[in-house]
Chimera marker file (.cmm) of the C-alpha trace (Angstrom):
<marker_set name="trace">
<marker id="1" x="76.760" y="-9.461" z="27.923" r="1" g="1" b="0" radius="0.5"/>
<marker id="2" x="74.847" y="-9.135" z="24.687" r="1" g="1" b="0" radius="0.5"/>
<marker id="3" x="72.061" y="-10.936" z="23.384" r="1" g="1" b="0" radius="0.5"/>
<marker id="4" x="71.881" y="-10.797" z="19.496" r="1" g="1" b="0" radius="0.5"/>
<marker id="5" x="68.412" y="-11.622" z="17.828" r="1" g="1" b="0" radius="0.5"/>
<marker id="6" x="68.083" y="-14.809" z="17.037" r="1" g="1" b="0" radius="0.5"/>
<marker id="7" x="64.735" y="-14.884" z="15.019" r="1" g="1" b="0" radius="0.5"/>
<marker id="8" x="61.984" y="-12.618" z="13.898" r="1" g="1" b="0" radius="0.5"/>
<marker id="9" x="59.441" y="-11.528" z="16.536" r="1" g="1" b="0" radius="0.5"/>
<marker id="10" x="57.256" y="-13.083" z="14.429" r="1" g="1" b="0" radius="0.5"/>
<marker id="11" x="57.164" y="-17.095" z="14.366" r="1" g="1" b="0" radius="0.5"/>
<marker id="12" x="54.390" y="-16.688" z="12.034" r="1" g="1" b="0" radius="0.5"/>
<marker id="13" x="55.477" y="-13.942" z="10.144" r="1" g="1" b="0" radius="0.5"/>
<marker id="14" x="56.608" y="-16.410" z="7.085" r="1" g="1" b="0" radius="0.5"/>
<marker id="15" x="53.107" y="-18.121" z="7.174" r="1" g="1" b="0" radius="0.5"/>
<marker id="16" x="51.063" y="-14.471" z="6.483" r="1" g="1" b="0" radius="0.5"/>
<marker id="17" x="52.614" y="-13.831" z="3.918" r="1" g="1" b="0" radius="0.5"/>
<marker id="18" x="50.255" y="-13.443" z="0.867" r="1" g="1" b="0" radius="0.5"/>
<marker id="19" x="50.975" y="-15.679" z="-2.286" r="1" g="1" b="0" radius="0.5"/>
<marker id="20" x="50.600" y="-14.840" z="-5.812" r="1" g="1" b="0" radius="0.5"/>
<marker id="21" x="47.959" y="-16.993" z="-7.478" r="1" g="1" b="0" radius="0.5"/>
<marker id="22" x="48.533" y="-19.259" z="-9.563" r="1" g="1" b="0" radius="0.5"/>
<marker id="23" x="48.204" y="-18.306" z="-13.637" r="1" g="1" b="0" radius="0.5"/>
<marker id="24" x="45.543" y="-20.719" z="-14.938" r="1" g="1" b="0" radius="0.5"/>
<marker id="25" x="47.246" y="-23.187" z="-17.595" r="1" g="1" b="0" radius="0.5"/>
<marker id="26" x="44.010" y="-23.579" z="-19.587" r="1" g="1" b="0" radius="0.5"/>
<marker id="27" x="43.773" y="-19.805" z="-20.745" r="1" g="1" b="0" radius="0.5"/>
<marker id="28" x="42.121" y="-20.852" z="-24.208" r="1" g="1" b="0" radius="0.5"/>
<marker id="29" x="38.939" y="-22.453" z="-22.818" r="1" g="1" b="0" radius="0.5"/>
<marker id="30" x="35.349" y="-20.731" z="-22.619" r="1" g="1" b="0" radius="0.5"/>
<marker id="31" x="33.208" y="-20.902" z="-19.900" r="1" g="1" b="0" radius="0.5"/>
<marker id="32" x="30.135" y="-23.287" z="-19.598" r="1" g="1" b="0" radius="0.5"/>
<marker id="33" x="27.134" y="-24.005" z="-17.485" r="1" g="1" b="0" radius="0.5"/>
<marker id="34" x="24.786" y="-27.140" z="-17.888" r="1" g="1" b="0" radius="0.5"/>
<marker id="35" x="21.077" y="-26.465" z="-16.873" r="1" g="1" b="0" radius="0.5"/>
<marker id="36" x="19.290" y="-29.455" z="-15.355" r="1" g="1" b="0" radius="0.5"/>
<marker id="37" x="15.485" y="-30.154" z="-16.430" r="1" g="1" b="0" radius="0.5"/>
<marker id="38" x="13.934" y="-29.314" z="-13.030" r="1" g="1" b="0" radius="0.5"/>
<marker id="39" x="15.999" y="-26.102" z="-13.396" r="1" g="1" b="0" radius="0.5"/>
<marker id="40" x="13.607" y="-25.497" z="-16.837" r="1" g="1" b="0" radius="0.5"/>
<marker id="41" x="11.041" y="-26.329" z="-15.228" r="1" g="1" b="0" radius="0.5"/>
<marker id="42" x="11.306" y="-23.947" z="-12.369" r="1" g="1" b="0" radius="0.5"/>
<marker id="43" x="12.246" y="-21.304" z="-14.669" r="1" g="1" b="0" radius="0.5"/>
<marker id="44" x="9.218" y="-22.006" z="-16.889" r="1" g="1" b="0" radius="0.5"/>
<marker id="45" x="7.061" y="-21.895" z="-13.457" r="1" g="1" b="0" radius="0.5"/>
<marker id="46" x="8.147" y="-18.232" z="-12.018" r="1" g="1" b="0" radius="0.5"/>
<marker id="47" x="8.258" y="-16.621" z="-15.734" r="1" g="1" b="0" radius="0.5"/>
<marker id="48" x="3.993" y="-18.233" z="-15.368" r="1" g="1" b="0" radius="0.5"/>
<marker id="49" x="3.798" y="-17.117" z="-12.351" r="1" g="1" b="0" radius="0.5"/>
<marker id="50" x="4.953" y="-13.727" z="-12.981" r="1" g="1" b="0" radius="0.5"/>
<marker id="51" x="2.448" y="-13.094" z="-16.207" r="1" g="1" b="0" radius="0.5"/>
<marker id="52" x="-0.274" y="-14.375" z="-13.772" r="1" g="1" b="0" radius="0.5"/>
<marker id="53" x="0.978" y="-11.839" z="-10.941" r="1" g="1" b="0" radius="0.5"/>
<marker id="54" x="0.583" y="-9.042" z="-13.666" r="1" g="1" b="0" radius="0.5"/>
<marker id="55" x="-2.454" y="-9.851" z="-15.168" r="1" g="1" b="0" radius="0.5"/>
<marker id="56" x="-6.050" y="-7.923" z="-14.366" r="1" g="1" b="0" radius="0.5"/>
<marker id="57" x="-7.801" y="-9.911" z="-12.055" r="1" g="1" b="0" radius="0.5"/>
<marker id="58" x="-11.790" y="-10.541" z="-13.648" r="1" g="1" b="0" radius="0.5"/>
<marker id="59" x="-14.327" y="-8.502" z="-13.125" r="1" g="1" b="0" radius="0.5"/>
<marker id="60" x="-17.601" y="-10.774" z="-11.716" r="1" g="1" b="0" radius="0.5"/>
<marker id="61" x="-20.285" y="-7.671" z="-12.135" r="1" g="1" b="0" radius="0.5"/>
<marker id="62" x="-19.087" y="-7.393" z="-16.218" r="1" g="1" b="0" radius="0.5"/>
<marker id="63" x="-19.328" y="-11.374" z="-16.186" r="1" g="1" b="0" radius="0.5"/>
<marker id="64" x="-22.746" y="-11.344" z="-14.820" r="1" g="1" b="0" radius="0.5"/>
<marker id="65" x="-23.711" y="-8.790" z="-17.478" r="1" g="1" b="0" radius="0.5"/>
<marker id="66" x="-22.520" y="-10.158" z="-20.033" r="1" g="1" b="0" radius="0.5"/>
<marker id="67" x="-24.343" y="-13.876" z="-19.207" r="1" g="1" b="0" radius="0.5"/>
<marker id="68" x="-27.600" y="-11.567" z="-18.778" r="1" g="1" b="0" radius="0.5"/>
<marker id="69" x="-27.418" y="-9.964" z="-22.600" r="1" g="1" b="0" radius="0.5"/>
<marker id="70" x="-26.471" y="-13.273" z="-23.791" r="1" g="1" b="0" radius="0.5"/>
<marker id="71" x="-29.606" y="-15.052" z="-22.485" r="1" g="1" b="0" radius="0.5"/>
<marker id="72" x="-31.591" y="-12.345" z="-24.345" r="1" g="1" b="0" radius="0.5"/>
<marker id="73" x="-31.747" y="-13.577" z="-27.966" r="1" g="1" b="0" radius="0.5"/>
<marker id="74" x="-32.355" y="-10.466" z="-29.314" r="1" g="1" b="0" radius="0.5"/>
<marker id="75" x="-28.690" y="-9.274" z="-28.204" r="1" g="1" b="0" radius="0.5"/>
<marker id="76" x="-27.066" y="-11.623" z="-30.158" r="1" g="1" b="0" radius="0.5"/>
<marker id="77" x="-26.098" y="-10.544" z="-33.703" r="1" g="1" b="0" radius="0.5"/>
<marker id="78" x="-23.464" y="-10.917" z="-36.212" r="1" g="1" b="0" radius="0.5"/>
<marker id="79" x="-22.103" y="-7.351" z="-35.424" r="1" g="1" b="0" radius="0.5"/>
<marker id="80" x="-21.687" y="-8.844" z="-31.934" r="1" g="1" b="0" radius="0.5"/>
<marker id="81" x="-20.318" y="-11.734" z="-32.147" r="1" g="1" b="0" radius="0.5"/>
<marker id="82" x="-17.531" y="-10.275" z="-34.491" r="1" g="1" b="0" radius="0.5"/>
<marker id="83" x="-16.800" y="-7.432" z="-32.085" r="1" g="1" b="0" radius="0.5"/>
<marker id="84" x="-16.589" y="-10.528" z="-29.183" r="1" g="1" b="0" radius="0.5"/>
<marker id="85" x="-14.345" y="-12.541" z="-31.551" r="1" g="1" b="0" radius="0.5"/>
<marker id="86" x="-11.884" y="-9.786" z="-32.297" r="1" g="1" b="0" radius="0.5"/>
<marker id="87" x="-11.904" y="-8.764" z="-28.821" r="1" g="1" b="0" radius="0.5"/>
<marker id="88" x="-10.757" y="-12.579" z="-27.892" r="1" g="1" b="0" radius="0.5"/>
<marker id="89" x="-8.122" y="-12.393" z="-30.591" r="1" g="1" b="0" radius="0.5"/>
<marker id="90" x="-6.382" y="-9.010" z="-29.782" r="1" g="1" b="0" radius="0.5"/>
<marker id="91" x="-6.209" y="-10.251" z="-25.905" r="1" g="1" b="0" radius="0.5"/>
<marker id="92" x="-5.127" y="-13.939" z="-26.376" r="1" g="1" b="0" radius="0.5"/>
<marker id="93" x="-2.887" y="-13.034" z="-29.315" r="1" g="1" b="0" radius="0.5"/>
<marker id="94" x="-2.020" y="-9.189" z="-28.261" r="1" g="1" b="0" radius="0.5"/>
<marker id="95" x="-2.285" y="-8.012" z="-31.516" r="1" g="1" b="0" radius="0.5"/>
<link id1="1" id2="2" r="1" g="1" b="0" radius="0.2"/>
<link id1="2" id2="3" r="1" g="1" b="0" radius="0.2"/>
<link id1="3" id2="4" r="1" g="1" b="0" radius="0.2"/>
<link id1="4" id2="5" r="1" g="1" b="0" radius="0.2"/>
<link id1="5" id2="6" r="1" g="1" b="0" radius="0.2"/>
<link id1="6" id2="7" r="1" g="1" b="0" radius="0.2"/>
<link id1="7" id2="8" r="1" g="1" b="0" radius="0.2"/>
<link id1="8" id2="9" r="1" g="1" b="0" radius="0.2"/>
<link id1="9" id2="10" r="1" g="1" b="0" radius="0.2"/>
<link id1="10" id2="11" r="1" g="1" b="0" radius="0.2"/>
<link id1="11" id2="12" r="1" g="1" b="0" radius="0.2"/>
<link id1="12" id2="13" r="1" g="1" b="0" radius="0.2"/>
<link id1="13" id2="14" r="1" g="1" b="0" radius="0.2"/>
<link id1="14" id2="15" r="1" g="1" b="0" radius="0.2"/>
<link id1="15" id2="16" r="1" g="1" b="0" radius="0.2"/>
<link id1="16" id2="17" r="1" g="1" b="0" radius="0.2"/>
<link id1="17" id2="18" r="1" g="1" b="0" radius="0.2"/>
<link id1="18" id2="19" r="1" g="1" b="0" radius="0.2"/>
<link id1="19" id2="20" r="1" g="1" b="0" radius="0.2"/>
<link id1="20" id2="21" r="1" g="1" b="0" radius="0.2"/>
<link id1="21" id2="22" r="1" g="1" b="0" radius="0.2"/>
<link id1="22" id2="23" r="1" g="1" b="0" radius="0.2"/>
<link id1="23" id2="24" r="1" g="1" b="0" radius="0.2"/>
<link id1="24" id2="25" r="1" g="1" b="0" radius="0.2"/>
<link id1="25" id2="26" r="1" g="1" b="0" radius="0.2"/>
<link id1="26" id2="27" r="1" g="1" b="0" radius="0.2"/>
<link id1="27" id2="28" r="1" g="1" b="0" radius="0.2"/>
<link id1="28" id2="29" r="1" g="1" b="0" radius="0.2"/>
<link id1="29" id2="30" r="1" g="1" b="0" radius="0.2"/>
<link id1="30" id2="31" r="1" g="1" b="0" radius="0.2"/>
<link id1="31" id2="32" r="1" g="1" b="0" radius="0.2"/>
<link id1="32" id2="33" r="1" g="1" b="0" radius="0.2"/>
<link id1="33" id2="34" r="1" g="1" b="0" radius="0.2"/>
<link id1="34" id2="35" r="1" g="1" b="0" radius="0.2"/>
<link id1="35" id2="36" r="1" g="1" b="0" radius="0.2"/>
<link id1="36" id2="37" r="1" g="1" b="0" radius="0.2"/>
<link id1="37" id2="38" r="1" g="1" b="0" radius="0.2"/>
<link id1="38" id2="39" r="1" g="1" b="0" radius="0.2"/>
<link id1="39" id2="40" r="1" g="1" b="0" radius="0.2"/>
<link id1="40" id2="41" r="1" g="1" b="0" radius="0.2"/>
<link id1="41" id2="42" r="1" g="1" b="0" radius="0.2"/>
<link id1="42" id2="43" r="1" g="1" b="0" radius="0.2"/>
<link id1="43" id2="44" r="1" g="1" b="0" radius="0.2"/>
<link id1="44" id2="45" r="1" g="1" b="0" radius="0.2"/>
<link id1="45" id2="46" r="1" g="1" b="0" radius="0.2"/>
<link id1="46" id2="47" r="1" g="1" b="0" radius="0.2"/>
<link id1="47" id2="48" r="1" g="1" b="0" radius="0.2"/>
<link id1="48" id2="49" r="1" g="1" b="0" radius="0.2"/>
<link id1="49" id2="50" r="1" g="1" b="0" radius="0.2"/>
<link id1="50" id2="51" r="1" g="1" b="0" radius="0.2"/>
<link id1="51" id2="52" r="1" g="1" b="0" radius="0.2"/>
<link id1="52" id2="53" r="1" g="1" b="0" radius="0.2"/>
<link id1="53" id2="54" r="1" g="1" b="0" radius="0.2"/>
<link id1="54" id2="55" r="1" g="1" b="0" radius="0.2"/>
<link id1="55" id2="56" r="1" g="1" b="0" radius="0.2"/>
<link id1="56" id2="57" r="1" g="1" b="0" radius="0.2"/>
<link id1="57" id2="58" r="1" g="1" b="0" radius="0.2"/>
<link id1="58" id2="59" r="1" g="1" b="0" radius="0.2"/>
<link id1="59" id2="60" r="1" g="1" b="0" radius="0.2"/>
<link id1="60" id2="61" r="1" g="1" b="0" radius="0.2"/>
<link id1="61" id2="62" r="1" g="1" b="0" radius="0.2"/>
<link id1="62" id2="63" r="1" g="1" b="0" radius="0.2"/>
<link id1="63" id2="64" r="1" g="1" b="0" radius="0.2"/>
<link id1="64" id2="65" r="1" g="1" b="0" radius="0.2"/>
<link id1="65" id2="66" r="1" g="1" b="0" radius="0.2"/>
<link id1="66" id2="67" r="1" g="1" b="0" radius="0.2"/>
<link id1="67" id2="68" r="1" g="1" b="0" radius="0.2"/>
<link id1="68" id2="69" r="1" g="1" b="0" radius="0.2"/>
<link id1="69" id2="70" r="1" g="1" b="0" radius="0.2"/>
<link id1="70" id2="71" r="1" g="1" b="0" radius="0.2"/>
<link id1="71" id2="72" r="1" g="1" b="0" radius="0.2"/>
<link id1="72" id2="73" r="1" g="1" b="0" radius="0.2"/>
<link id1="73" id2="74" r="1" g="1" b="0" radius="0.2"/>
<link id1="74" id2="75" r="1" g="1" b="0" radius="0.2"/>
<link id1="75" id2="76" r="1" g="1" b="0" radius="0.2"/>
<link id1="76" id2="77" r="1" g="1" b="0" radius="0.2"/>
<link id1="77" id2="78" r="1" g="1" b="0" radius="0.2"/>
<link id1="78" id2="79" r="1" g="1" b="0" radius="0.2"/>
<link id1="79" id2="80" r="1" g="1" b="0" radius="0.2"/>
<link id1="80" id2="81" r="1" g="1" b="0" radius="0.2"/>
<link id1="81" id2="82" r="1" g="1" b="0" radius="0.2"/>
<link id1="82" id2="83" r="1" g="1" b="0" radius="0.2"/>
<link id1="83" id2="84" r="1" g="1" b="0" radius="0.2"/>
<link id1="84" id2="85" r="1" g="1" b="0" radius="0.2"/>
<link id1="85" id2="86" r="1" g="1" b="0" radius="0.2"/>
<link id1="86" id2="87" r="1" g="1" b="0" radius="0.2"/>
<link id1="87" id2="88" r="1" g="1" b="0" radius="0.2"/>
<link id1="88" id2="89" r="1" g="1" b="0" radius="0.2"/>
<link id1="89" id2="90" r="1" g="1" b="0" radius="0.2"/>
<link id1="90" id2="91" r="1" g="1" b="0" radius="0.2"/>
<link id1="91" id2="92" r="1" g="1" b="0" radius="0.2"/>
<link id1="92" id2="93" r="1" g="1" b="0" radius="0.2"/>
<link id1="93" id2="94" r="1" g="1" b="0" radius="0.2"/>
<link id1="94" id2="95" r="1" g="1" b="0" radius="0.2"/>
</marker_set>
């Protein structure tokens, strides 16, 4: 007696098969995103937040000094408060 095969080994041989993907039938159209508000926001926050991280901390014992030679009246001069003024405008400004 012989037994032919009657099927493959396999049942699920047919459903492992990989398929090809499916060509996209809008080829011509670009990409897009849409950014929500809060999204800004955030973004706005951590680029803050990341000057902040970088920034010197303050030194108390120069801002103590300084108060000191500006109670003195004699301190205060034009020569000073121009050097003080362009010192404020090169590190707000960076210039």
């Amino acid at each position: 007696m012989t037994i032919d095969k009657l099927g493959s080994i396999n049942p699920l041989q047919h459903y492992n098969r990989p398929e090809k993907a499916a060509k996209s039938a809008y080829k011509n159209e670009q990409d897009s995103i849409s950014v929500s508000n809060e999204a800004r926001t955030m973004g706005e926050l951590y680029k803050v937040a990341e000057i902040v991280r970088n920034t010197e901390d303050i030194r108390l014992d120069r801002v103590e000094e300084v108060k000191r030679k500006m109670e003195d009246p004699s301190y205060i001069n034009n020569a000073i408060m121009n050097a003080v003024a362009d010192k404020i405008m090169s590190d707000v400004f960076k210039i």
